[in-house]
Every structure is written in structure tokens, then in C-alpha cells.
N, C-alpha and C positions, 0 to 999 in steps of 0.2 A: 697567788701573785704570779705573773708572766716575766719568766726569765727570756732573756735576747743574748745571741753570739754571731756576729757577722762571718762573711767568709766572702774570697772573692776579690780583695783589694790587691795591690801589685802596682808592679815600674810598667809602662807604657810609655811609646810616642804620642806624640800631640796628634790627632787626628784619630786615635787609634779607642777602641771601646772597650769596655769590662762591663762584666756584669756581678752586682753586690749581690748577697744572700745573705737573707736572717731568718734564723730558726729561733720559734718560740715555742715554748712548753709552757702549759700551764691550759685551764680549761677555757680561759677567758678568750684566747685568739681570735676565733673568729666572730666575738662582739665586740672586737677591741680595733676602733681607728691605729692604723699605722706609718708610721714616718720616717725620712734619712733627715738630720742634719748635719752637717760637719765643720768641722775648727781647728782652722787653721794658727800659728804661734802667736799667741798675743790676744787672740780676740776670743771673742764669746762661740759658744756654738750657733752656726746659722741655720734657717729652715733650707731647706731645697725642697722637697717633697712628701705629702704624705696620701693617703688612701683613708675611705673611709670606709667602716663598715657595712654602713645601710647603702645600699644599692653598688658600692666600687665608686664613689664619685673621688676625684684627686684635685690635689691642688697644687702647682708646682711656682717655685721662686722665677721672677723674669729670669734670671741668666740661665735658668737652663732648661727651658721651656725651648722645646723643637729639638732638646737632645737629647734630653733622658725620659724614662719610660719608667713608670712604676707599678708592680702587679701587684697579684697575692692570690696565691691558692693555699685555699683554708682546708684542703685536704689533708696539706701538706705540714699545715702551721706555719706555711714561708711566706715572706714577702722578700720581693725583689726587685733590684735596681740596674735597671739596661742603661749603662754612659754612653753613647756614643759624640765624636766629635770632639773626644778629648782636649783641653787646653792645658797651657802650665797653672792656670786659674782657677782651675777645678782641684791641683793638688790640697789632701786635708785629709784630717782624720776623721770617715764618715761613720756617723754613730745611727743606728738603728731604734727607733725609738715606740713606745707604745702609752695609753692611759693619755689622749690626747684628743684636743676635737679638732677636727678635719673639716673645716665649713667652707667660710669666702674670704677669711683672715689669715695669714700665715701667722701658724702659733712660735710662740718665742719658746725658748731654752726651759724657760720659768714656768711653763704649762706642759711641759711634759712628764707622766708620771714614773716613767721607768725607761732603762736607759740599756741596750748593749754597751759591752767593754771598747766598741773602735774597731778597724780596719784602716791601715793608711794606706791612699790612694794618691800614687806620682808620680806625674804625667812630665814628661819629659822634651823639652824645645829642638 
């Protein structure tokens, strides 16, 4: 089983960028599709981005599509999330996720198989 622990999240101005890290252990990493979503107070987790395993193809939610950037070096067992262009919009708790298919659909909360603990990220007006 692939354990996730983010790192990377913090207070920011609105315009201003971070970059997430998830480190995953376990041997599955680098056959294993990767994703961020995050949730905000009241609502469900949302997609934003994930990666796929077979060739690196991604897939990102419109709002943040032309700002954020999603890797992964499977050297490394990371994947990573470049914010730039921060809004107050973007404030949430992003969760790093794995055990998920990464196609032409963005997968919902419910198809994901394993989850990092969070990282809250807030952006500041």
C-alpha cells in the first residue's frame, strides 16, 4: 500500500506561487496514476490535477488550467504541484492522492484510492 504526506502549503499573496510536494513510499509509485484535490469548509473534495502513469499525460480542472503545473519524478517517489497566480480561490486543504485513473474525466473524491493527511494553502487578497 502507498502511504502520501504533503509538504509545501503556507500563507501567500494573491498573485504569488507555491509549490506542493508529495512523497510516497510504497513500491507501487511509479505504476500508480497521481493527483491533488482539495476542500475547502463545507464541501466535498474537488479534483484539480492529476498525472498519469503510462507515458505522464495530466489532466487539470478549468480553474486552474494555465496556472498550475503538475510533475512527478518517480526517482524520487514525488509528485509535485507548481501554483502559480495565486487567488483567494484557490485557498483549501490540498490533498495528494493515488490508486486513481487519470484519463479524459476528472475523477471524483469516490474514485480515489488512498489519500495524503492535507496541506492547507491561503492565499491571501
Amino acid at each position: 500500500q502507498v502511504q502520501l504526506v504533503e509538504s509545501g502549503g503556507g500563507l501567500v499573496q494573491a498573485g504569488g506561487s507555491l509549490r506542493l510536494s508529495c512523497a510516497a513510499s510504497g513500491r507501487t509509485f511509479s505504476t500508480s496514476s497521481m493527483g491533488w484535490f482539495r476542500r475547502t469548509p463545507g464541501k466535498e473534495r474537488e479534483f484539480v490535477v492529476c498525472i498519469s502513469w503510462i507515458g505522464g499525460s495530466t489532466l487539470y480542472a478549468d480553474s486552474v488550467k494555465g496556472r498550475f503545473i503538475i510533475s512527478r519524478d518517480n526517482a524520487k517517489n514525488t509528485v509535485y504541484l507548481q501554483m502559480n497566480s495565486l487567488t483567494p480561490g484557490d485557498t483549501a486543504v490540498y490533498y495528494c492522492a493515488t490508486r486513481l485513473t487519470c484519463g479524459t474525466r476528472n475523477p471524483s473524491q469516490g474514485q480515489v484510492g488512498s489519500w495524503g493527511p492535507g496541506t492547507q494553502v491561503t492565499v491571501s487578497s
